[in-house]
C-alpha positions in Angstrom: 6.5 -8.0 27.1 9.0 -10.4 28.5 12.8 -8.6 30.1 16.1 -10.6 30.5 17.3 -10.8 34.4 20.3 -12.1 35.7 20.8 -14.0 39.2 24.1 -12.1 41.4 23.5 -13.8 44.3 21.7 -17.7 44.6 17.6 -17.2 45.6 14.5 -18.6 45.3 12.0 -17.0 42.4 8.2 -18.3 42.7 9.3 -21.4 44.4 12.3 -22.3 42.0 16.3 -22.1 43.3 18.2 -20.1 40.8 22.3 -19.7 40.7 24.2 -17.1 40.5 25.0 -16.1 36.6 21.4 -17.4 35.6 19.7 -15.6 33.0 15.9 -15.5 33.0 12.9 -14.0 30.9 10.3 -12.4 32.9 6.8 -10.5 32.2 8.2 -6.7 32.1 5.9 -6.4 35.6 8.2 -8.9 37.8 11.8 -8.0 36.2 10.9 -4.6 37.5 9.9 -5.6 40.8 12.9 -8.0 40.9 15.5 -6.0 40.0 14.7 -3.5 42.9 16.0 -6.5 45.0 20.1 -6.5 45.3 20.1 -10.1 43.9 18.7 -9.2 40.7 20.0 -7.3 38.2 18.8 -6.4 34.4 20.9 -8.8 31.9 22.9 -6.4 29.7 24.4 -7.9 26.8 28.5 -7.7 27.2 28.8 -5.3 24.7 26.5 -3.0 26.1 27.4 -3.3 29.7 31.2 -2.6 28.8 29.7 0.7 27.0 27.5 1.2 29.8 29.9 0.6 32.9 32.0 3.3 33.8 35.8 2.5 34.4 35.7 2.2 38.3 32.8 -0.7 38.2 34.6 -2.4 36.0 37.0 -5.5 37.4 40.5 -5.1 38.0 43.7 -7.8 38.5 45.8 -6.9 41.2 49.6 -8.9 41.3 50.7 -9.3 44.6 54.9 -9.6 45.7 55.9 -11.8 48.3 58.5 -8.9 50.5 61.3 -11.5 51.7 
């Protein structure tokens, strides 16, 4: 059975460079293993991961004020 992963941080997967953001389908086996590694993570689709994320993981936009 084949999983979705996605890429957080650029590496090198059985020889291939993969960015950042990339999604790839993987034997069940090897997502597993993968995504024990910080640079891998199991895609979520953005509907779940906004169910599945708690608040405080979530981004946030901070506005900064110049003091003069």
């Amino acid at each position: 059975m084949a999983k979705k992963v996605q890429i957080v941080e650029p590496c090198l997967i059985d020889g291939q460079h993969h960015e950042a953001g990339e999604v790839l389908e993987l034997d069940d086996a090897v997502a597993r293993l993968l995504t024990a590694c910080a640079r891998v993570r199991e895609f979520v689709e953005d509907e779940e991961r906004s169910e599945a994320e708690p608040e405080a993981s979530k981004p946030i936009t901070l506005k900064v004020r110049s003091q003069e």
